[in-house]
C-alpha positions as CSV (number, residue, x, y, z in Angstrom):
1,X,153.6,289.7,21.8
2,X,153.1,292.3,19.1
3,X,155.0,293.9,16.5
4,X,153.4,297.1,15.0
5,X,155.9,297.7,11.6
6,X,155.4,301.2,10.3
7,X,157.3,302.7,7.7
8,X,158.1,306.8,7.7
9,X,159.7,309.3,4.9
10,X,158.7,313.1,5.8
11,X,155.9,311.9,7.9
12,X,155.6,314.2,10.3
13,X,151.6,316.2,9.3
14,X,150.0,312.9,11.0
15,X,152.6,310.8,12.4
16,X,151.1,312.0,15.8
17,X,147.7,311.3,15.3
18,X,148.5,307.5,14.1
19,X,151.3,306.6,17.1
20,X,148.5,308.0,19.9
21,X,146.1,305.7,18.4
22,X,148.3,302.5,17.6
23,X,150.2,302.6,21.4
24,X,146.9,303.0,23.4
25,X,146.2,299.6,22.3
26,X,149.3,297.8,23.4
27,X,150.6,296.2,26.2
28,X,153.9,297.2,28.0
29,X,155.3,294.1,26.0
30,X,154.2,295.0,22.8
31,X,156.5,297.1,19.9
32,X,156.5,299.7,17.2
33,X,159.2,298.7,14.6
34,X,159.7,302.1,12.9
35,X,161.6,302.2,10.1
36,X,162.4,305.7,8.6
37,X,163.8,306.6,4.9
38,X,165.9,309.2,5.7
39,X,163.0,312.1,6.5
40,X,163.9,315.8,6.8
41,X,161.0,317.2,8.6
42,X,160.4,316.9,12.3
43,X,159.5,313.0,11.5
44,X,161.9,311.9,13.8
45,X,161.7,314.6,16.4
46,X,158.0,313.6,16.9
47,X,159.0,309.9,17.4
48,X,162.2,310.7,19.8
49,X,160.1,312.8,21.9
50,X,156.9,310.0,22.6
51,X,160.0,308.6,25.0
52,X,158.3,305.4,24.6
53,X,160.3,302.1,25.0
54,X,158.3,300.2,23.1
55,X,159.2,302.5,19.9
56,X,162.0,300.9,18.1
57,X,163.5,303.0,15.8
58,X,165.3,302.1,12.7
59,X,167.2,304.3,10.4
60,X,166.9,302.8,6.7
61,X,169.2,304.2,3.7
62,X,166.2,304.6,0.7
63,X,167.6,302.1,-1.9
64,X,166.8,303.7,-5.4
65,X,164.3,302.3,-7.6
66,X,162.2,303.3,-10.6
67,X,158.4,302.7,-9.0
68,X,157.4,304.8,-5.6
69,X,156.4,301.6,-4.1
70,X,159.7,299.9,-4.3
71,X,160.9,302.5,-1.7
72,X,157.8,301.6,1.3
73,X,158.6,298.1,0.1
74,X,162.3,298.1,0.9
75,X,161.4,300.2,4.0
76,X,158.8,298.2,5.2
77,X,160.7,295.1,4.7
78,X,164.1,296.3,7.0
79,X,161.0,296.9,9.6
80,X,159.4,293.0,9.4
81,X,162.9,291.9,9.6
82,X,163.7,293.2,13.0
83,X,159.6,292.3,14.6
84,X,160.1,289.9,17.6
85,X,156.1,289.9,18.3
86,X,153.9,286.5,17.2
87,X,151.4,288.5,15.6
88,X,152.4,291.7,13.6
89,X,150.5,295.0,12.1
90,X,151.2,296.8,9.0
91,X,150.9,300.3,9.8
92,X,150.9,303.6,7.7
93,X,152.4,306.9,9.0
94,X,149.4,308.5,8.2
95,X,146.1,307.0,8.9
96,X,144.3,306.2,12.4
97,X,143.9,303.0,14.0
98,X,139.9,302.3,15.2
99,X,140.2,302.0,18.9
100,X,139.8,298.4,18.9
101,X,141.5,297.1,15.7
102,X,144.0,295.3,17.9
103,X,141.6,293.6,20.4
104,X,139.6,292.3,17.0
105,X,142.7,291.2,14.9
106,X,143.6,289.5,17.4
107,X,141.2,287.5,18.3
108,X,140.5,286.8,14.6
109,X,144.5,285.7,14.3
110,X,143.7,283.1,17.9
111,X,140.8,281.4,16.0
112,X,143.3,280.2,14.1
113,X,143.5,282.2,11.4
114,X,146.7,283.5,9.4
115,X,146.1,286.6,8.2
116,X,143.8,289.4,9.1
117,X,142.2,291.3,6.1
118,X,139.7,294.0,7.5
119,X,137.7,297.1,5.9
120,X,137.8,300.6,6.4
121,X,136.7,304.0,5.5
122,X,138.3,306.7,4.0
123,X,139.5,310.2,5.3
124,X,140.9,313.3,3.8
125,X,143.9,315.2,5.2
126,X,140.7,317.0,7.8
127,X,139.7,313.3,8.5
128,X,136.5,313.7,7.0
129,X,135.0,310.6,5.9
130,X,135.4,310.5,1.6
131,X,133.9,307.1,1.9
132,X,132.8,304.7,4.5
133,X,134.1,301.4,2.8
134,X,137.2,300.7,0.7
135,X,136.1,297.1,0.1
136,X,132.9,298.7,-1.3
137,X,134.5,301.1,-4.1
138,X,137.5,298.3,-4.7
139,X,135.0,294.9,-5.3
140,X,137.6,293.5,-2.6
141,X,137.1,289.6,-2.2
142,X,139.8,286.7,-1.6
143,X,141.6,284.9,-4.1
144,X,144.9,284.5,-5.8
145,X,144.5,285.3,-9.4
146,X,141.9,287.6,-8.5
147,X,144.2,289.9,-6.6
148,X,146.8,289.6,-8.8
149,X,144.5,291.1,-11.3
150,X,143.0,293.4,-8.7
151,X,144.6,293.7,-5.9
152,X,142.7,293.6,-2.3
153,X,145.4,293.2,0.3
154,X,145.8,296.7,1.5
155,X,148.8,296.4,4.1
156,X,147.8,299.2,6.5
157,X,143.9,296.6,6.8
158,X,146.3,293.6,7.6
159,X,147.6,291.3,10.5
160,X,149.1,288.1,10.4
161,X,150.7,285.5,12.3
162,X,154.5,285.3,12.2
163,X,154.0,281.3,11.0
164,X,155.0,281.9,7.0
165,X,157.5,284.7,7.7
166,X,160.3,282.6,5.6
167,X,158.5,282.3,3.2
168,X,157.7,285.7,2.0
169,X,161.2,286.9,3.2
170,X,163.1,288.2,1.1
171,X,160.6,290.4,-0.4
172,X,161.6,289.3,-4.5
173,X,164.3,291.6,-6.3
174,X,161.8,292.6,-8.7
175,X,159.1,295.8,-7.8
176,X,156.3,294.3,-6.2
177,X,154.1,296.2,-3.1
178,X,154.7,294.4,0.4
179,X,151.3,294.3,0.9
180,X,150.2,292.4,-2.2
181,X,153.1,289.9,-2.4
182,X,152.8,289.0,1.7
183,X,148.5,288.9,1.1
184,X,148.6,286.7,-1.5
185,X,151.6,284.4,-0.6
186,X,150.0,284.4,2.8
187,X,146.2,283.0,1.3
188,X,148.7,280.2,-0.6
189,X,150.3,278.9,2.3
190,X,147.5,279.7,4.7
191,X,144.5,281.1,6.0
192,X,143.3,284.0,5.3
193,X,140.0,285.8,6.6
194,X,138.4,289.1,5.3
195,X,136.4,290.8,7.7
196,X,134.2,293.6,7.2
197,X,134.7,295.5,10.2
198,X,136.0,298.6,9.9
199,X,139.0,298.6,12.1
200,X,140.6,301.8,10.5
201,X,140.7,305.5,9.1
202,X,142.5,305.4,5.9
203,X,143.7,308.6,5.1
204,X,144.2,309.7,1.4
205,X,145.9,313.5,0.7
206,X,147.3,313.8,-2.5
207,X,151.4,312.5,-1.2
208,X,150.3,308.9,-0.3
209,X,152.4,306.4,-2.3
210,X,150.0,303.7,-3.0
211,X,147.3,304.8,-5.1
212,X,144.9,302.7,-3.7
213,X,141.4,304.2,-3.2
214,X,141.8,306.1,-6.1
215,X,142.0,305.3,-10.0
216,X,145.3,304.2,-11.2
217,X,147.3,306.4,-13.6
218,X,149.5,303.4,-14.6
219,X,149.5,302.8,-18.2
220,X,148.4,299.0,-20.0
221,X,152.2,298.3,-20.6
222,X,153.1,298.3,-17.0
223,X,150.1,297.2,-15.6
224,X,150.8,293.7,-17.8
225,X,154.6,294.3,-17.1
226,X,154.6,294.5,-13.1
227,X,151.7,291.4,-13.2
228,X,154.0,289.4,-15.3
229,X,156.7,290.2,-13.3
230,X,155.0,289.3,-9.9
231,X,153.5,286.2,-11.5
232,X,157.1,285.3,-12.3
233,X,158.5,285.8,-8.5
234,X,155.2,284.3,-7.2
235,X,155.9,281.0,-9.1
236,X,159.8,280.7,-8.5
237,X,158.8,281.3,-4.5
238,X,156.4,278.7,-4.1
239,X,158.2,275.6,-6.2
C-alpha cells in the first residue's frame, strides 16, 4: 500500500494539476493523506469535489512559530502520522508528479532500499522549464555532515519505506524542515539511494515556503543557529 502525505495552506492555483497527476498512478488501495492549515481559498472545495475515497482529508490547526517552515513541518508531520501505506510520498500542493515517479520509486524502495532521493526540473507558475536539474544547480550528493551543511533531501523528490518511522517521529521541538531531518536520519539508520531520474516538475512561484532552488536570504547568524540547533536534536535522537 501507499501513502501519498501532502500538505495544503491556500493551495488552490495548482492543487488540481498535482492531485490529477499523483491519483492516476495509484491503485484503488492506495491514499492521499491531506493535511490542510486552515486555507481560505477554494483549497478545500477542490479536494471535496475529486469525490475520491482514497483522499483522506485532515484539518490541521497552524501551530505558530517564528520560521515559515515550522508551519509545513507541523503540517506535514499530523499527515505522516495518520499514513497506513508501507511505502509513503512526500508531496507538494503545487508541483507535478512525472507520470511514472511511483512505478520507479517503487521499485527502487523493493530492491531494498530505504529511502528514495530522485531529481527533477524546475517550472515556473506557466510550467515552463527554469532548469532541467535541481541536483545540478544544488551540487546535491549523499551524506550526513554534508547535508547538514547543504542540504539535498528535498521532500517533494523523496520516498521511503515506513521501516524507521519511530525513529524520526516526533519531528524535534526545535525548527527543523521535515524533509532534511527525515533524509538525513533516514541515511543514519538506513539506506538511502539518489537517483538521477527526473521523476518530477518542481514548481517555484515566488509563495513557495522552502526556498530551495533559489539563493537563500537567511542571514550567517541563523544559518549557524538552526545547524547547531539540528546538530543538537540529531544527536539527542540517535543516542
Amino acid at each position: 500500500m501507499i501513502s501519498v502525505c501532502l500538505t495544503t495552506y491556500n493551495g488552490a492555483k495548482f492543487l488540481t494539476q498535482q492531485l490529477d497527476s499523483i491519483l492516476s498512478q495509484l491503485g484503488a488501495n492506495d491514499e492521499v493523506i491531506i493535511s490542510d492549515d486552515g486555507s481560505t481559498d477554494e483549497t478545500l472545495l477542490i479536494i471535496k469535489n475529486y469525490s475520491d475515497t482514497r483522499i483522506k482529508l485532515l484539518h490541521h490547526k497552524p501551530q505558530s512559530g517564528k520560521y515559515r517552515f515550522s508551519l509545513t513541518t507541523n503540517n506535514f508531520q499530523n499527515a505522516l502520522q495518520n499514513a497506513k501505506g508501507n511505502y509513503i510520498f512526500f508531496a507538494d500542493q503545487d508541483d507535478i508528479w512525472k507520470e511514472n515517479k511511483v512505478e520507479e520509486c517503487v521499485k527502487l524502495l523493493q530492491q531494498g532500499y530505504d529511502l528514495v532521493l530522485h531529481d527533477t526540473d524546475i517550472i515556473d507558475e506557466n510550467n515552463h522549464i527554469i532548469s532541467k536539474s535541481y541536483f545540478e544547480i544544488n551540487n546535491s550528493k549523499l551524506g550526513i555532515v554534508r547535508n547538514i551543511l547543504n542540504n539535498s533531501y528535498l521532500g517533494c523528490c523523496m520516498a521511503l519505506n515506513k521501516k524507521f518511522l519511530n525513529k524520526i517521529l516526533p519531528f524535534p521541538s526545535v525548527p527543523v524542515p521535515h524533509d532534511i531531518w527525515v533524509g538525513i536520519l533516514y541515511e543514519y539508520f538506513g539506506n538511502v539511494i539518489l537517483t538521477e531520474q527526473k521523476l518530477l516538475s518542481y514548481r517555484r512561484h515566488g509563495e513557495n515556503v522552502s526556498p530551495s532552488g533559489e539563493k537563500s536570504k537567511n542571514s550567517i547568524i541563523f544559518k549557524l543557529k538552526y545547524r547547531a540547533n539540528f546538530i543538537i536534536a540529531f544527536l539527542k535522537r540517535i543516542i
